[in-house]
C-alpha positions in Angstrom: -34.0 16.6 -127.1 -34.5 16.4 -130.5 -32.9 13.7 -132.9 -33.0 13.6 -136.9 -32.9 9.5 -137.8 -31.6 8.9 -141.7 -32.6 5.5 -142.3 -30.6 2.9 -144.4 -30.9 1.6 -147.8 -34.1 -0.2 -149.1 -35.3 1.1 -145.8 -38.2 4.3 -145.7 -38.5 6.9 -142.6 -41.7 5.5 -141.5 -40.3 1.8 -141.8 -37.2 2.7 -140.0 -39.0 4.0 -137.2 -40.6 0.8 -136.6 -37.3 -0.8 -137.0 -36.1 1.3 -134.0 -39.4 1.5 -132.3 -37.2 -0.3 -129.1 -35.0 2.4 -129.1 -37.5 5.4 -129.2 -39.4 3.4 -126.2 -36.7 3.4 -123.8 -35.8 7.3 -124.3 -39.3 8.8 -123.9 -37.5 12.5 -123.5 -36.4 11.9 -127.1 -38.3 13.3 -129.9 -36.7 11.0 -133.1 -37.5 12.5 -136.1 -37.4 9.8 -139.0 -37.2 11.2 -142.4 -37.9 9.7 -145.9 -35.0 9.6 -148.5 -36.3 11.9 -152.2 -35.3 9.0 -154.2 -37.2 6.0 -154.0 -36.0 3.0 -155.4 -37.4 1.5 -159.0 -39.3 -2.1 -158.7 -37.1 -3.6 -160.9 -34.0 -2.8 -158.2 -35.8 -4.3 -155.8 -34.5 -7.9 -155.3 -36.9 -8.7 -152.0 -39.6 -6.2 -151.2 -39.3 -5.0 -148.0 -41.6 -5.7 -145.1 -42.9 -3.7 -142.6 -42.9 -5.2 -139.2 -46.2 -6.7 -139.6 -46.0 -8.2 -142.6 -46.8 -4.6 -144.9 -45.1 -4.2 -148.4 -43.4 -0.7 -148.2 -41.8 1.6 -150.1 -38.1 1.7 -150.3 -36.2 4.1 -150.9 -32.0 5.0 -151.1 -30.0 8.2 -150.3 -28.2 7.6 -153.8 -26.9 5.5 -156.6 -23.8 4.2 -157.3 -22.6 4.0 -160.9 -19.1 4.7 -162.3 -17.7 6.1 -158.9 -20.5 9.2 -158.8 -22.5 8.7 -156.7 -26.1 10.1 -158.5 -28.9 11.3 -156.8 -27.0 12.3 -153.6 -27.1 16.3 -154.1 -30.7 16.0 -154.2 -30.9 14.0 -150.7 -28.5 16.5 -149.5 -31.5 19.1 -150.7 -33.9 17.1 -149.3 -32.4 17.3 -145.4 -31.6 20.8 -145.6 -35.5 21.6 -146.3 -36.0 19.3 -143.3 -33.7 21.5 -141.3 -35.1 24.8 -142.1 -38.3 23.5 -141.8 -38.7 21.2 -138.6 -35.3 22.2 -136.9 -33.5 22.8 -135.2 -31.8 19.0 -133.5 -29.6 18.7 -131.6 -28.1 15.8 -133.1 -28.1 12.9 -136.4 -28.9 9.5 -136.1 -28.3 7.4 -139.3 -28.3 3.4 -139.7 -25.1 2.3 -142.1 -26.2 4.6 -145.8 -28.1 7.4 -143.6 -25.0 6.9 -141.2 -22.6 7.6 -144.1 -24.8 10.5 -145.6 -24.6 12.1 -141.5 -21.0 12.1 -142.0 -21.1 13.7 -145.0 -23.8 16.0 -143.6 -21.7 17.1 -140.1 -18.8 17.5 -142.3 -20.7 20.1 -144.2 -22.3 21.7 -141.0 -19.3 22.4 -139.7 -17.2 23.7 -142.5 -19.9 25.4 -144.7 -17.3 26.5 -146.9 -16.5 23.1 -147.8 -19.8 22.6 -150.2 -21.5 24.8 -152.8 -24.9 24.1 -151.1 -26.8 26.4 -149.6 -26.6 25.4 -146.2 -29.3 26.4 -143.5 -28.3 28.5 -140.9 -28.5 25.8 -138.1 -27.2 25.6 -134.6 -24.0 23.3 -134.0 -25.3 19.5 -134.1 -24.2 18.7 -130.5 -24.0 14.8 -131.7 -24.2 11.8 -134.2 -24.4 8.2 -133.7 -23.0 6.2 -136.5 -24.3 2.7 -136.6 -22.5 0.5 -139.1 -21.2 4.1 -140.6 -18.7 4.1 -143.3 -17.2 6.7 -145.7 -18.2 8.4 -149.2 -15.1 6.7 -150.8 -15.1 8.8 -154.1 -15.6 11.7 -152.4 -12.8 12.6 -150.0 -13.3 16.4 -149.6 -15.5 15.9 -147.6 -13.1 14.1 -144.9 -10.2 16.4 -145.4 -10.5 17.9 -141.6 -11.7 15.4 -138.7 -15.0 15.4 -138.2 -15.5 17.7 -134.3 -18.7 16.7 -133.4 -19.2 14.2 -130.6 -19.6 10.8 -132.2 -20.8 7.2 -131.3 -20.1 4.0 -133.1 -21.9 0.7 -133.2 -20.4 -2.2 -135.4 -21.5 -5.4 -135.5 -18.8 -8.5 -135.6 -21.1 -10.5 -137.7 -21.7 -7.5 -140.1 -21.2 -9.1 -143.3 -22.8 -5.7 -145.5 -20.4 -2.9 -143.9 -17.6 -4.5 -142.9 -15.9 -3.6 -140.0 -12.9 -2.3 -141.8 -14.8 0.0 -143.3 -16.7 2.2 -140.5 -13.3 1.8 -138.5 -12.4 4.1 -141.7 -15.4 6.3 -140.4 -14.1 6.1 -136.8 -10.7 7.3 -137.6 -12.3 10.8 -139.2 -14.0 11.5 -135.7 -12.0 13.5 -132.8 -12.7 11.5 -129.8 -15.1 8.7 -130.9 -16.8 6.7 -128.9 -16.9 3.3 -130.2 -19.2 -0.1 -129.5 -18.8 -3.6 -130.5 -21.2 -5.6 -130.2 -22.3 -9.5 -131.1 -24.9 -8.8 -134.3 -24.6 -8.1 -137.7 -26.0 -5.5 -140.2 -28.8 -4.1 -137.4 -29.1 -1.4 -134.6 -28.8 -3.3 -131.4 -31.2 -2.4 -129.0 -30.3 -4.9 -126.3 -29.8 -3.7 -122.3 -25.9 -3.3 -122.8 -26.5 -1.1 -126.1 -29.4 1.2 -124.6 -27.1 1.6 -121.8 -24.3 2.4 -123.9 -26.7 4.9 -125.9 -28.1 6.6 -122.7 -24.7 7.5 -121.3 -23.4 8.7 -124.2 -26.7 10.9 -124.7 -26.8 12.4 -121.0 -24.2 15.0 -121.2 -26.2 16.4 -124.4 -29.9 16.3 -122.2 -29.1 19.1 -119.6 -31.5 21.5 -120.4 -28.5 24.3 -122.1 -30.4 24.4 -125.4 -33.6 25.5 -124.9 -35.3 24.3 -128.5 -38.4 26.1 -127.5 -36.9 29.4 -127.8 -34.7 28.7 -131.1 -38.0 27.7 -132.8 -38.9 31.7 -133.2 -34.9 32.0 -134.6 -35.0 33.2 -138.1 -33.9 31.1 -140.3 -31.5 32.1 -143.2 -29.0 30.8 -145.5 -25.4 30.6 -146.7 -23.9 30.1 -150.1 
C-alpha cells in the first residue's frame, strides 16, 4: 500500500516525515510517500524557524499564499503533485496534515470529477482513500465542493485545536459521503497515540487486501486529460 503525505504549513516533506515517523513505524506494509511543497516560504515570513526533531533549522515551505481572497501560488502546487503522480504513482490513497489536508480535498475533488478543473490531470487510478487531519475547506473557492467528495474519508480533529478550529474541518466533514470521524484530546498535531493508530489501522484494512496489485499498474502508461 502506497500513501502520498502532504505536509502542513511551515512544515517540508522530509520534516514532516519525521513528524510522523510514529505513524510510519507502526504500519511497516505502508510505503508513505512525503512530498515537498514548490513554494518555499521567504525568511522574512518566517516568524520562528522551524526545527527538525533534533534540533536542525529546515526549510519551510507552504502549499500557497493568501492575499485578497486568491489564494496565489496554489496552481503551481497543484502542478507540482500531478508530476509526483505521473512520476512515482500510482497510491492508493492521500494523507495531508491541516494545509496539505485541505489541498487533498481539493486534489480528490479534482480526481474525481476531472472536468471540474482546467489542469491537466494525470490519468490515475481512483484514490481508494484520504485521511484528513485537522482538514478544512478552500473557502474562496467553492467549485471545488459543489458535489460531495466519494472517496472514503477519515477525520482527526483535535479539541484543543486552537489553528483549525473545529468548526471549520467539520465544514470539511460535511463535503465527504460517509466520513469517518475522530476526536481526540490534542491540539493542532497528528495523534499517534494507541487509540489513534488503532483508529488508523481499521480504517486502513479494508483498503490492504491485496485487489490492487501496484506492481502491475507501474508498467500502465501514463497519459493525460485536458
Amino acid at each position: 500500500m502506497r500513501v502520498l503525505c502532504l505536509h502542513g504549513y511551515h512544515q517540508s516533506g522530509p520534516f514532516f516525515r519525521k513528524k510522523i515517523a510514529g505513524l510510519i513505524s507502526r504500519f511497516p506494509e505502508v510505503e508513505f510517500i512525503c512530498i515537498s511543497s514548490p513554494l518555499k516560504i521567504a525568511s522574512e515570513y518566517l516568524m520562528v524557524p522551524p526545527k527538525s526533531p533534533n534540533g536542525e533549522d529546515v526549510k519551510a515551505y507552504t502549499w500557497w499564499v493568501t492575499e485578497e481572497n486568491q489564494y496565489i501560488g496554489l496552481e503551481t502546487s497543484f502542478r507540482s503533485v500531478f508530476h509526483v503522480v505521473e512520476t512515482q504513482g500510482p497510491f492508493d490513497g492521500i494523507l495531508g496534515f491541516s494545509m496539505g489536508a485541505c489541498l487533498a480535498g481539493a486534489l480528490i475533488s479534482m480526481f474525481e470529477r476531472k472536468q471540474l478543473s482546467h489542469f491537466r490531470i494525470p490519468v490515475h487510478p481512483p484514490f481508494r482513500f484520504v485521511l484528513f487531519f485537522t482538514g478544512f475547506l478552500l473557502t474562496h473557492r467553492p467549485d471545488f465542493y459543489q458535489h460531495i467528495i466519494q472517496t472514503p474519508s477519515l477525520h482527526f480533529m483535535g479539541n484543543q485545536d486552537y489553528v483549525i478550529p473545529n468548526a471549520k474541518s467539520e465544514a470539511l466533514v460535511r463535503n465527504c459521503l460517509e466520513p469517518k470521524v475522530v476526536r481526540f484530546t490534542g491540539g493542532h498535531c497528528i495523534p499517534q497515540d494507541e487509540k489513534s493508530i488503532a483508529m488508523i489501522r481499521e480504517f486502513l484494512t479494508p483498503f490492504n487486501d491485496g485487489q490492487r496489485n501496484l506492481s502491475a499498474l507501474e508498467n500502465m502508461p501514463v497519459k493525460a486529460r485536458i
